[in-house]
C-alpha positions as CSV (number, residue, x, y, z in Angstrom):
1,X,0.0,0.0,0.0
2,X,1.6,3.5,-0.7
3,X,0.8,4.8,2.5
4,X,3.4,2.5,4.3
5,X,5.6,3.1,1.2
6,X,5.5,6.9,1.7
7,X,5.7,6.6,5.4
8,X,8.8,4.7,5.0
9,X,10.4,7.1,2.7
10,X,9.2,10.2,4.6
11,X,11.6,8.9,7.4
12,X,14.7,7.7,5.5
13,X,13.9,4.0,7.1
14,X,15.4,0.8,4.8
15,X,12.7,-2.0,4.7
16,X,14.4,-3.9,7.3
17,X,14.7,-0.9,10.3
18,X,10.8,-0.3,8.8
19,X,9.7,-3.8,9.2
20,X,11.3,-3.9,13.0
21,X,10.0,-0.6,13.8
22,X,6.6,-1.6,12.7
23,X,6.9,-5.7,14.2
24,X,6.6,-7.0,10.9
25,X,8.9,-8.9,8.7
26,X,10.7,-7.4,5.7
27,X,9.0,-9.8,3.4
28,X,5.3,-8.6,4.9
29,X,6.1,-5.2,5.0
30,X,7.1,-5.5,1.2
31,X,4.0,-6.7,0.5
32,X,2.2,-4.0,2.3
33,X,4.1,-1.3,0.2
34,X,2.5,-3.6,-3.0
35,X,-0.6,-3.4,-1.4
36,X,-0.7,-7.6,-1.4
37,X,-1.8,-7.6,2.3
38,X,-4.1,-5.0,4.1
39,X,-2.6,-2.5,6.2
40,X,-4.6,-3.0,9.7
41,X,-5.5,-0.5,12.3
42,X,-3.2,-1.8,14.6
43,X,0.2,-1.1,12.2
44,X,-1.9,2.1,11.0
45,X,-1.8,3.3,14.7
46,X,1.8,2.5,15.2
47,X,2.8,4.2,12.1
48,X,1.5,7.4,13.8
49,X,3.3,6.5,17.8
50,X,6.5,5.3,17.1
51,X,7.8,7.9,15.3
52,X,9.4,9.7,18.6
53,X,12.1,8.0,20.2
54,X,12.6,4.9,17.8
55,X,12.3,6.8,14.4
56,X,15.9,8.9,15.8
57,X,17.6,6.0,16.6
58,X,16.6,4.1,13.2
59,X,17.6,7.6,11.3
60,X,20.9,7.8,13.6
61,X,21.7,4.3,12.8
62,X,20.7,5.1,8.6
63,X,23.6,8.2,9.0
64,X,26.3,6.1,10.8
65,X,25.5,3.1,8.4
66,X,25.8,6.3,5.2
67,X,28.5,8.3,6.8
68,X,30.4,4.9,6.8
69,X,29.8,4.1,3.3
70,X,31.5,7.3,2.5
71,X,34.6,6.1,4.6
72,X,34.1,7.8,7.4
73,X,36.8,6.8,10.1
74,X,35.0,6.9,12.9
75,X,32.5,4.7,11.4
76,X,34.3,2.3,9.5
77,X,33.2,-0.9,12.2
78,X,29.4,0.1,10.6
79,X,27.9,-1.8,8.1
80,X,28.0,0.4,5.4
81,X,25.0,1.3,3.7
82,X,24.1,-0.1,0.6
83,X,24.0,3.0,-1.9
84,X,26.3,5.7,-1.1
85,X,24.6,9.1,-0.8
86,X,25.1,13.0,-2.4
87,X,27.6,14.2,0.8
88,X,24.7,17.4,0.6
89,X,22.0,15.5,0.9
90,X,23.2,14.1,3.8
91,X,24.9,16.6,5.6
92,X,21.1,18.6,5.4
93,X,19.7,15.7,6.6
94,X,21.6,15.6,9.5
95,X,21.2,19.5,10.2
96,X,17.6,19.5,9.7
97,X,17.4,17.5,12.8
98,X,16.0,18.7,15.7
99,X,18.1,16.1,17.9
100,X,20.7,13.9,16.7
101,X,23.7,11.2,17.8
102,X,26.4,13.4,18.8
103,X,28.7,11.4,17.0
104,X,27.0,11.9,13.7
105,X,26.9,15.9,14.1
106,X,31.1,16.1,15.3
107,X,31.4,14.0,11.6
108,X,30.0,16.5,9.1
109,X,32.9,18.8,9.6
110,X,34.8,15.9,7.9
111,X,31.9,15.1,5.8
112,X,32.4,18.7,4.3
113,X,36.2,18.6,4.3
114,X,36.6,15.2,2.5
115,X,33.5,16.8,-0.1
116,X,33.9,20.2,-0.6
117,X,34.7,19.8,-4.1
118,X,31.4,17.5,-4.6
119,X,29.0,20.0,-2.3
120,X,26.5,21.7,-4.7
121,X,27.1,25.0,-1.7
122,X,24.0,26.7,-3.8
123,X,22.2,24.2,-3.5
124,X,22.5,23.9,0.3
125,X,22.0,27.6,1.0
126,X,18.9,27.2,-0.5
127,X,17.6,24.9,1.6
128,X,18.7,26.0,4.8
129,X,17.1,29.5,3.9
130,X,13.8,27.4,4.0
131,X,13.8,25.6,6.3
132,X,15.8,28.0,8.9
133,X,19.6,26.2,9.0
134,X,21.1,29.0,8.0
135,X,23.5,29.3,11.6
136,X,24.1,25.6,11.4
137,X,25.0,25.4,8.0
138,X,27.2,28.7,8.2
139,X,28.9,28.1,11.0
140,X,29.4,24.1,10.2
141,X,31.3,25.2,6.6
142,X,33.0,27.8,8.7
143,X,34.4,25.1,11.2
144,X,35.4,22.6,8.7
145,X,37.9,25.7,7.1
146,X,35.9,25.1,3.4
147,X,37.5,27.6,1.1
148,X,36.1,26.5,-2.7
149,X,34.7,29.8,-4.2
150,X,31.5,28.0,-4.0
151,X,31.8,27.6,-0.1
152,X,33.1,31.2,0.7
153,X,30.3,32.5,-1.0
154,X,28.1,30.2,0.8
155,X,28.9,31.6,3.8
156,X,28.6,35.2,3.0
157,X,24.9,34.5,1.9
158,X,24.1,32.6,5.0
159,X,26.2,35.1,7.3
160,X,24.1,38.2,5.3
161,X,20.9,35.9,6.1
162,X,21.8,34.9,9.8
163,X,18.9,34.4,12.3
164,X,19.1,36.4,16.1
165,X,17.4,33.4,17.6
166,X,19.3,31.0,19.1
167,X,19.9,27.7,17.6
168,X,21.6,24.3,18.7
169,X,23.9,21.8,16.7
170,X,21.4,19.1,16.2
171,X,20.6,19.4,20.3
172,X,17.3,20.7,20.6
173,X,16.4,18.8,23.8
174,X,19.6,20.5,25.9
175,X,18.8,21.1,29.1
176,X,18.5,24.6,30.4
177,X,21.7,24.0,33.0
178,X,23.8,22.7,29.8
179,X,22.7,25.7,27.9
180,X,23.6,28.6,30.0
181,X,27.2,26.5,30.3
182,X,26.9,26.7,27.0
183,X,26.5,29.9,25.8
184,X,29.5,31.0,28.6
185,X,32.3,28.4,26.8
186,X,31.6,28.4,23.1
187,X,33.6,29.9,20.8
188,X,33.4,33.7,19.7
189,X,32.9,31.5,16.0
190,X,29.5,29.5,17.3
191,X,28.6,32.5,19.4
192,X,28.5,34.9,15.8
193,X,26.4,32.1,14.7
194,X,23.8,32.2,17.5
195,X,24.9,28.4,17.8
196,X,25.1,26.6,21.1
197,X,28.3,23.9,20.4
198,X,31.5,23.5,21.9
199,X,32.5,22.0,18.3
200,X,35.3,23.9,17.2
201,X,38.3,23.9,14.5
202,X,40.2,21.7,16.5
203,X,37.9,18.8,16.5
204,X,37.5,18.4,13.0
205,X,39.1,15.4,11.8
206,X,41.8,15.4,8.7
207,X,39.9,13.9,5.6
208,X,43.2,13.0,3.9
């Protein structure tokens, strides 16, 4: 049925983390997506409540698994995934979340660094403009030291475009204690970028 086919792709799941989220083989679900078997009330319901907690660690797990497949160090004991994807695609992927595996987020400074020269920067800026990324994105390409024409122009649009509000890096559910520690140690970078991180230029690993 396209409605589990849909939900599935909505949330980045492969059929086998769908299936488990669900409690359903991989073989049933993929005869739900062709609409072979009905899709009950019961799987209907959980399609709708176990998109909290479960759906971040199966999305977490779907980065470490992608992040890996793009030889990642710090990921290379993961399984990679089995299609590699755009380095962009991910790295918004990753910064559109409003909480994600703090491993994950101190990787995308390499992720930029070992891509820069695949990074479609316009294409980014673009999308963080919509959906409100531009501190992230700005101060993440600032971090990782990109300087392609493409990324220094990047961040000029997205420093010319930076929001007052505060933002996190991927930690939306910081508590309030963490937060004020926060904004007293970050850098003077992630402070210009209204970002709450203690990631900084030092912690970005060498993507030779």
């Amino acid at each position: 049925m396209a409605d589990v086919l849909r939900w599935r792709k909505r949330n980045g799941l492969t059929q086998v983390a769908a299936a488990s989220l669900l409690g359903v083989s991989q073989p049933y679900l993929s005869l739900l997506e062709k609409g072979a078997r009905p899709l009950t009330a019961a799987l209907r319901n959980r399609m709708k409540t176990d998109s909290g907690q479960d759906e971040r660690r199966n999305s977490d797990d779907l980065f470490r698994a992608q992040l890996s497949g793009l030889g990642y160090p710090g990921f290379a004991h993961v399984e990679k995934s089995r299609r590699k994807p755009r380095p962009d695609s991910l790295l918004m992927a990753v910064l559109a979340q409003p909480d994600a595996d703090a491993r994950v987020v101190e990787a995308l400074p390499w992720l930029v660094t070992a891509s820069k020269h695949q990074l479609d920067f316009a294409s980014m800026v673009r999308h963080a403009k919509l959906q409100d990324l531009q501190n992230r994105l700005g101060f993440l390409l600032q971090v990782s030291g990109v300087e392609t024409p493409g990324g220094l122009l990047a961040v000029r649009e997205l420093d010319r475009a930076r929001l007052l509000r505060e933002d996190t890096l991927c930690w939306d559910s910081m508590p309030a204690a963490t937060r004020e520690w926060m904004r007293s140690n970050r850098t003077p970078l992630a402070a210009h970028w209204n970002v709450l991180t203690r990631l900084q230029a030092e912690d970005v690993h060498d993507a030779a």
